[in-house]
C-alpha positions in Angstrom: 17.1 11.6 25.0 17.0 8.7 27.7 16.3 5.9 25.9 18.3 4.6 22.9 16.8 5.6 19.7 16.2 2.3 18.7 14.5 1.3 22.3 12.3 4.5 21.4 11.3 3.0 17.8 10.2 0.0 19.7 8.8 2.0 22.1 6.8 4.2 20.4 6.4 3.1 16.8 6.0 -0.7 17.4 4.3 -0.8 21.0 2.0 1.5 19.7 1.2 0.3 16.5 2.7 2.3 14.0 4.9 0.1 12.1 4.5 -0.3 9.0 7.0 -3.6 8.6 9.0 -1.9 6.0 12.4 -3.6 7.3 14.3 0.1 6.5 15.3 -0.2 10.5 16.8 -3.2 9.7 18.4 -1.7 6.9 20.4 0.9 9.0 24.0 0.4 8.8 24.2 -2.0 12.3 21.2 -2.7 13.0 20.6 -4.1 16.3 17.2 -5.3 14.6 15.8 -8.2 12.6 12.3 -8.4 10.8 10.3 -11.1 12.0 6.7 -12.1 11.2 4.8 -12.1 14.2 1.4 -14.4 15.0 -0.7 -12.8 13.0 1.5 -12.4 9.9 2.8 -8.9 10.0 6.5 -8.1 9.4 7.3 -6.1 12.5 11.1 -5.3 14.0 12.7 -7.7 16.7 15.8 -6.5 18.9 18.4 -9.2 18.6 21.1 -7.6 20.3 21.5 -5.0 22.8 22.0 -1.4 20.7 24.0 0.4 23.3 26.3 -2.7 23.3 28.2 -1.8 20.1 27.8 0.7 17.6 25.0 1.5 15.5 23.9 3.6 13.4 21.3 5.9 15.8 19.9 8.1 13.3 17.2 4.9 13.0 14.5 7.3 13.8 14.8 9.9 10.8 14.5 6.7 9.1 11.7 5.0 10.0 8.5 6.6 7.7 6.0 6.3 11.1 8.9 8.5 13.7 8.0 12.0 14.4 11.1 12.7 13.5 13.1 13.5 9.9 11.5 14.9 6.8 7.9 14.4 5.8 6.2 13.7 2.4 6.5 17.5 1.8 9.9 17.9 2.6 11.1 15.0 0.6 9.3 15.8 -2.5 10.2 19.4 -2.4 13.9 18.5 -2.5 13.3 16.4 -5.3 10.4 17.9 -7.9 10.3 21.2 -6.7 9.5 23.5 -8.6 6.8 21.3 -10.4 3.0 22.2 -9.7 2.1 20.5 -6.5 -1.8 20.1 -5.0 -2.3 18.4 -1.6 -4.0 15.4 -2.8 -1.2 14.2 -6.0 1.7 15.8 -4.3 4.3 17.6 -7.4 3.2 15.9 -10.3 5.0 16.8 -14.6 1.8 15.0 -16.4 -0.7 13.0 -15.1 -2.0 10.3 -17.7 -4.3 7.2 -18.1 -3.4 4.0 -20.7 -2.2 1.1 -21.1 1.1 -0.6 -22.2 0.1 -1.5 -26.3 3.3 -3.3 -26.9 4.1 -7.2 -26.3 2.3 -8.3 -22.8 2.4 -6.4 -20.2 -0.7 -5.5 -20.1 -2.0 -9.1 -20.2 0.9 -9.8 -17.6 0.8 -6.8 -15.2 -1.4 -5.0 -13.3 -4.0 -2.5 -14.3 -2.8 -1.1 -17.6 1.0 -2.9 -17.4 2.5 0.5 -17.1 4.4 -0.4 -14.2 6.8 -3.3 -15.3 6.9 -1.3 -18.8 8.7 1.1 -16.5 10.8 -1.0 -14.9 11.7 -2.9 -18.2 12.3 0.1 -20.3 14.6 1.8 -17.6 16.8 -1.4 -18.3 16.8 -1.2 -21.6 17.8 2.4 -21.5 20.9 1.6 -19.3 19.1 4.2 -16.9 19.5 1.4 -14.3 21.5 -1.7 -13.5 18.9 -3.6 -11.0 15.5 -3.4 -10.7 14.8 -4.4 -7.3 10.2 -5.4 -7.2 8.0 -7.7 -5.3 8.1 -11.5 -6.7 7.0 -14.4 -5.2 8.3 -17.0 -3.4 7.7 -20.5 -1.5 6.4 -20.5 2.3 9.2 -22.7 4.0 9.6 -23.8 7.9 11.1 -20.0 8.4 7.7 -18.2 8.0 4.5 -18.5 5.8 5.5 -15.3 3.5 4.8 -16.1 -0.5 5.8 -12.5 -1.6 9.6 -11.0 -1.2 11.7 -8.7 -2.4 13.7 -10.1 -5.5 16.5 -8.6 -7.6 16.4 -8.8 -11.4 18.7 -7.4 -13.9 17.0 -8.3 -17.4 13.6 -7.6 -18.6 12.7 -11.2 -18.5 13.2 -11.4 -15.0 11.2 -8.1 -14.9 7.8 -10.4 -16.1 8.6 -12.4 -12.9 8.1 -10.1 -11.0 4.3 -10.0 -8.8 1.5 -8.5 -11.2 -0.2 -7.5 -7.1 0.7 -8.5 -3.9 -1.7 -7.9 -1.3 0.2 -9.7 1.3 2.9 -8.5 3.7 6.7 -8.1 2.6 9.7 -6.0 3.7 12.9 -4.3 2.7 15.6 -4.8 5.2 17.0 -7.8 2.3 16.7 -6.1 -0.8 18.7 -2.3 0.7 21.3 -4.8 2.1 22.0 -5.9 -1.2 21.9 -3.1 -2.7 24.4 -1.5 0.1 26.0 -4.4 -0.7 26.7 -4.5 -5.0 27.6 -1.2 -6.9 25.2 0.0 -9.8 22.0 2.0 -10.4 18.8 0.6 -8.8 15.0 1.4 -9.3 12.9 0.2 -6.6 9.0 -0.3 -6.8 7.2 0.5 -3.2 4.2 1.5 -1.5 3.9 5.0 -0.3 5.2 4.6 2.8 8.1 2.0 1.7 9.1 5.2 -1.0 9.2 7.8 2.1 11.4 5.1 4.2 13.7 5.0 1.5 13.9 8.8 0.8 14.3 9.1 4.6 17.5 6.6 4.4 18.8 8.4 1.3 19.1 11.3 3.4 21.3 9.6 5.9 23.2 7.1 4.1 25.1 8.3 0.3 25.6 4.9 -0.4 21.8 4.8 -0.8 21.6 8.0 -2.0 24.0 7.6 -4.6 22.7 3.5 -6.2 18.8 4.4 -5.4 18.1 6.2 -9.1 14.6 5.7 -9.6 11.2 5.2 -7.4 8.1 3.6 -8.7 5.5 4.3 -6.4 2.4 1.8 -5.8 -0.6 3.4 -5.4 -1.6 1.8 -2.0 -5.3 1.3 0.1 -3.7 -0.4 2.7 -1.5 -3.3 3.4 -2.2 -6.9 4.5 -1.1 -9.4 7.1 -0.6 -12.8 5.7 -4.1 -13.6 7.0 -5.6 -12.0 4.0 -4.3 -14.6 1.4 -4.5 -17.5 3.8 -8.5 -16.6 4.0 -9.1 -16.6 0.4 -7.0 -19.4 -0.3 -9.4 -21.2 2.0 -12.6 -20.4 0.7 -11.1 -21.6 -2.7 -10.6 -25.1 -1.0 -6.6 -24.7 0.1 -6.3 -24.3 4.0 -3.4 -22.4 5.5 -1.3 -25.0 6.0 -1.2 -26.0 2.4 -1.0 -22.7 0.9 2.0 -22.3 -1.7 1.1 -19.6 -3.9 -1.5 -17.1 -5.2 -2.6 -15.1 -7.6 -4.7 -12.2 -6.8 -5.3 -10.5 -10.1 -6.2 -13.5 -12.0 -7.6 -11.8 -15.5 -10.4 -13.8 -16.5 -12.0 -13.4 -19.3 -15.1 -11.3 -20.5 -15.0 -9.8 -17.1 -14.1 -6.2 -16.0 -11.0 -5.0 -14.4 -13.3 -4.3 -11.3 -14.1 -7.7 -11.5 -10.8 -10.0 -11.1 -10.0 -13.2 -9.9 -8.2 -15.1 -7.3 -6.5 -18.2 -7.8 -4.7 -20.2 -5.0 -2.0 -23.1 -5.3 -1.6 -25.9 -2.8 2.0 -27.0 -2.1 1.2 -30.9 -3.4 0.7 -28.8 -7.1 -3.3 -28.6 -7.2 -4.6 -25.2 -8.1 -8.2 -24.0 -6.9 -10.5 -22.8 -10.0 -10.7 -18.9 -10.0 -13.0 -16.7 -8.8 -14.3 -13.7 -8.9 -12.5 -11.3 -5.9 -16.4 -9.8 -5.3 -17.6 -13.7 -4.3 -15.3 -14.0 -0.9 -15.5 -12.7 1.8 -13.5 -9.8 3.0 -12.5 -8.4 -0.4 -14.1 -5.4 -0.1 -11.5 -3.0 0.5 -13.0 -0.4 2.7 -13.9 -3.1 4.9 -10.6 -3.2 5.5 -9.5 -6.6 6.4 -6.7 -7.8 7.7 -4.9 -4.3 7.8 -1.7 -2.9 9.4 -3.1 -1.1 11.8 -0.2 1.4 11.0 -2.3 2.0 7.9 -5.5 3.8 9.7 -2.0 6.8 10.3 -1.3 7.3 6.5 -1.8 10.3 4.3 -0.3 9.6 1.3 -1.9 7.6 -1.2 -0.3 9.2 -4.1 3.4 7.6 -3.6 4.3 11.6 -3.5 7.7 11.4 -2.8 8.2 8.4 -5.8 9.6 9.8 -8.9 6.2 8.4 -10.8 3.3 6.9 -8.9 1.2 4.0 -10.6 -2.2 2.4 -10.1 -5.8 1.1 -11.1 -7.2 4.1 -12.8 -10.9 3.8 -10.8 -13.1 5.5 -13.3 -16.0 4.9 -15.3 -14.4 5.4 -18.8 -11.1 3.2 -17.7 -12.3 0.4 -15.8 -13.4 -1.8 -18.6 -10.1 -4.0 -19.6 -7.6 -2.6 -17.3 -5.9 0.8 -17.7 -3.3 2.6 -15.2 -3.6 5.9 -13.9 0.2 7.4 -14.0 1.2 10.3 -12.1 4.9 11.5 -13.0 7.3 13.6 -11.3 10.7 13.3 -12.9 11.8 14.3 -15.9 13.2 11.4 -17.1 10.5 9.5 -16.9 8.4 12.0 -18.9 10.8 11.1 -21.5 10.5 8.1 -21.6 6.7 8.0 -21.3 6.4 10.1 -24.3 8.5 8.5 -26.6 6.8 5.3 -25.9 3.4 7.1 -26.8 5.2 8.3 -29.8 6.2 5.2 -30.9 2.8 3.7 -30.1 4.0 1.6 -27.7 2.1 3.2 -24.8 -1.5 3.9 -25.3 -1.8 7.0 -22.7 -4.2 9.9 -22.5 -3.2 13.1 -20.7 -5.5 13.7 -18.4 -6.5 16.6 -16.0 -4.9 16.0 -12.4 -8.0 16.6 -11.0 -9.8 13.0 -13.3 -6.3 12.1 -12.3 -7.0 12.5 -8.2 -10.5 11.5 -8.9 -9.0 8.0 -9.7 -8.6 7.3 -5.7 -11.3 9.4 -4.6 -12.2 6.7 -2.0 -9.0 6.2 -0.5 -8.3 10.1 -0.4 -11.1 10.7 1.5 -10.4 8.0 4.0 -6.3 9.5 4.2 -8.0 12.7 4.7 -11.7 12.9 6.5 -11.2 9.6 7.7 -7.6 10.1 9.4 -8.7 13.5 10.6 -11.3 11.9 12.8 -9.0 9.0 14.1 -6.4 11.6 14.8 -8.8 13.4 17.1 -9.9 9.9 18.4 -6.1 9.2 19.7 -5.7 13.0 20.7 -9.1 12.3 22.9 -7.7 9.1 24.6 -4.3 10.7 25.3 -2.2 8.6 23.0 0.7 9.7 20.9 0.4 9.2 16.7 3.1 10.5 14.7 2.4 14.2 13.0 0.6 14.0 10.3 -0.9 16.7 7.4 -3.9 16.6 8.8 -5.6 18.3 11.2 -7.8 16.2 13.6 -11.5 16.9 13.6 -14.4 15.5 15.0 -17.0 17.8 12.7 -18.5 14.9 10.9 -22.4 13.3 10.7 -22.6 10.1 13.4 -23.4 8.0 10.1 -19.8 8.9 8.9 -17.9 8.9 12.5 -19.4 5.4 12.5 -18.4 4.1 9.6 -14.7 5.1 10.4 -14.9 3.6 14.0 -15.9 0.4 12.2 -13.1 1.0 9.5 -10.8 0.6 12.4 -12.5 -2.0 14.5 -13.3 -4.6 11.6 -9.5 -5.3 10.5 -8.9 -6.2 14.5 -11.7 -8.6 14.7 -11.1 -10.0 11.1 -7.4 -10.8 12.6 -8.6 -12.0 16.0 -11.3 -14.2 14.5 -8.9 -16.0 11.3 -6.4 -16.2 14.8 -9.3 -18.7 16.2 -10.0 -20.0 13.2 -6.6 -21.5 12.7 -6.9 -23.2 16.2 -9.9 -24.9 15.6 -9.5 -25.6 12.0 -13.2 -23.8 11.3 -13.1 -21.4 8.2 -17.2 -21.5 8.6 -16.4 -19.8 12.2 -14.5 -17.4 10.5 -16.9 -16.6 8.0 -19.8 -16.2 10.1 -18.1 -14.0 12.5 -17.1 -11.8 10.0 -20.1 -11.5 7.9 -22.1 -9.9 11.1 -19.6 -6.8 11.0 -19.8 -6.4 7.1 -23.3 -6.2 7.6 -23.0 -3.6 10.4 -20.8 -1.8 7.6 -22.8 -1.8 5.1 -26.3 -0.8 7.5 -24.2 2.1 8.2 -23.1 3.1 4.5 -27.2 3.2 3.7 -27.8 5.6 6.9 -25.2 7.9 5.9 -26.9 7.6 2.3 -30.2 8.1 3.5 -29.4 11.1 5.5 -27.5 12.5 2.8 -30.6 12.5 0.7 -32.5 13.6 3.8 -30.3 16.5 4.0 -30.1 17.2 0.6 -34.0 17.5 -0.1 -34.4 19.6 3.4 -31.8 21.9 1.9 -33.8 22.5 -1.2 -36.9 23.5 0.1 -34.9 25.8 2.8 -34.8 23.5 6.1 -32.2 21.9 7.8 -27.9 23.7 7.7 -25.2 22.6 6.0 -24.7 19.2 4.5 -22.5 16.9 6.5 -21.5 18.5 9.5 -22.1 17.1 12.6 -25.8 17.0 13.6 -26.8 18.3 17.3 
């Protein structure tokens, strides 16, 4: 190798794009690396000192969940649920179920169905764990405009504290420290890829290994810059500058769990009324706003190498009042599951893995079709993206290669656009920038449906080949 591996993570990983901002390079023993939110409000690693200067620990790159090196999703998992049934789109999976927490209120204070702090709270009160290490919030200071960090809590009170959503950037170099840091049993909560960076780490460091007990996987779409909440707060009538706080899953009532709110919170105290998520702009999530571009390289949406996956279970019969779609992997967690749905504490409903997958259809065929094509975009322009479990392919109708160019191109300009819009202090800028590429979008979205149906009626009265493939 002629570079030093960390040189190469910068290198590769963060020149290119690629990181994630997890912090878990930070997190190496010796790390000649800090995490650092850059201009646009992404975590991303900073060298601080010189890594060939003094000793480190080099094995940074079987680490890092974005390297081409170290174990994948696969690999992980195996080692861990093996020899539970495993599909490509849930990874291993025990049960697959879809409920709500019944008892006290974690439903009313949690995401989705509450299922997630009833985990975290009940493996406490089991004395499975010591810590429960989750996203909270916290207060922007002169150090950086963050309102979301890592916390530690080690009662189930602190557990409520904890963020019911966080669509805003955080990272983990903090919380592992701490935990390399003070003895006991930990369960972290995590994105996909944050799960995988700290399955990687395991691998390399016991001390990890040994206090990490439990993983509670997030069921991601993508992650956000800071940008993201800074935009909303400001179309609720708080500008960037005065931003303290915010709520993104504001439950409001007689509506839907489709249909949250968003609340902001100035730093003199005043809070903005809530509204609904669907009356701002840039909430639509395939628009993809604001994104890591990182993101547009990820094929797990699943958490598959978590020891139970949670999310919003996105279907018809569940959306109503909030329910969680709950993937487990580990027996112990099974356990516990059940005899909460024995005691009628849990309200769950085992359900087919296959309703279960069908809960993030969407994202799974963006992970899937949609990273197949920008795989074979950066094969095509000679640029290197780290392996992946799919293959590239550029079989799809222009309508749909469209759509995913623009899935790519709209979270640049949303980023470069809020960038001015800072400057010169002009949210209406913003807005109408951005409003001419959701358009674009959603033009697109009605040719692909319009073909579709095209295709579909020549198909029936024998004309035309196979529906969506590429078109000559």
């Amino acid at each position: 190798m002629s570079t030093h591996p960390f040189q190469e993570l910068m290198n590769a990983v963060v020149d290119g794009g690629y990181c994630i901002g997890c912090g878990l390079c930070a997190a190496v023993e010796r790390s000649p690396v800090r995490m650092r939110l850059d201009e646009d409000g992404a975590y991303q690693p900073a060298l601080v000192a010189d890594p060939a200067a003094g000793p480190t620990d080099t094995r940074v790159l079987e680490v890092c969940p974005f390297t081409g090196q170290g174990p994948d999703e696969d690999d992980l998992a195996s080692s861990l649920f093996a020899p539970a049934p495993h599909r490509g789109d849930l990874g291993y999976h025990l049960t697959t179920y879809a409920g709500y927490a019944a008892e006290g209120d974690f439903r009313a204070q949690g995401s989705s169905g509450g299922m997630a702090k009833w985990l975290l709270a009940e493996l406490l009160e089991q004395g499975l764990v010591d810590r429960v290490l989750q996203v909270r919030e916290t207060e922007p200071d002169a150090a950086g405009p963050a309102l979301f960090e890592y916390g530690v809590d080690d009662t189930v009170e602190g557990v409520h504290t904890g963020s019911r959503a966080a669509y805003h950037p955080v990272e983990m170099s903090q919380a592992i420290e701490f935990v390399r840091a003070h003895p006991g049993r930990y369960v972290i909560t995590g994105v996909p890829c944050f799960i995988k960076g700290i399955r990687r780490l395991a691998v390399t460091d016991p001390v990890i290994a040994e206090r990490v007990r439990f993983t509670v996987g997030i069921i991601c779409g993508h992650l956000k810059t800071t940008g993201y909440a800074e935009s909303l707060a400001w179309q609720l009538g708080i500008p960037p500058q005065e931003l303290a706080g915010i709520d993104f899953r504001t439950k409001l009532p007689g509506r839907t769990a489709r249909e949250k709110g968003v609340t902001a919170y100035a730093a003199d105290g005043r809070a903005s009324e809530p509204r609904v998520v669907q009356d701002l702009v840039g909430t639509k999530y395939p628009y993809g706003f604001f994104k890591y571009s990182a993101c547009n390289f990820c094929d797990d949406v699943l958490a598959e190498t978590a020891d139970v996956a949670v999310g919003d279970a996105w279907l018809p019969e569940y959306v109503g009042s909030g329910n969680s779609v709950v993937v487990v992997r580990s027996e112990p967690i099974r356990v516990l599951l059940e005899d909460g749905r024995a005691a009628g504490r849990l309200h769950l409903e085992h359900i087919d893995p296959d309703r279960a997958a069908a809960t993030q259809a969407g994202g799974l065929r963006d992970r899937r079709q949609g990273l197949s094509y920008r795989l074979h975009l950066t094969r095509r322009a000679g640029r290197w993206h780290p392996p992946k479990r799919v293959t590239p392919s550029n079989e799809l109708a222009l309508p749909t290669r469209l759509l995913y160019r623009l899935r790519m191109e709209i979270p640049r300009r949303s980023i470069a656009a809020f960038r001015r819009a800072r400057v010169e202090q002009d949210l209406h800028g913003y807005l109408r920038r951005m409003r001419r590429w959701t358009r674009l979008y959603d033009l697109v979205v009605r040719l692909g449906r319009l073909r579709a149906r095209t295709v579909a009626v020549l198909a029936r009265v024998g004309i035309g080949g196979r529906p969506g493939v590429r078109g000559r």
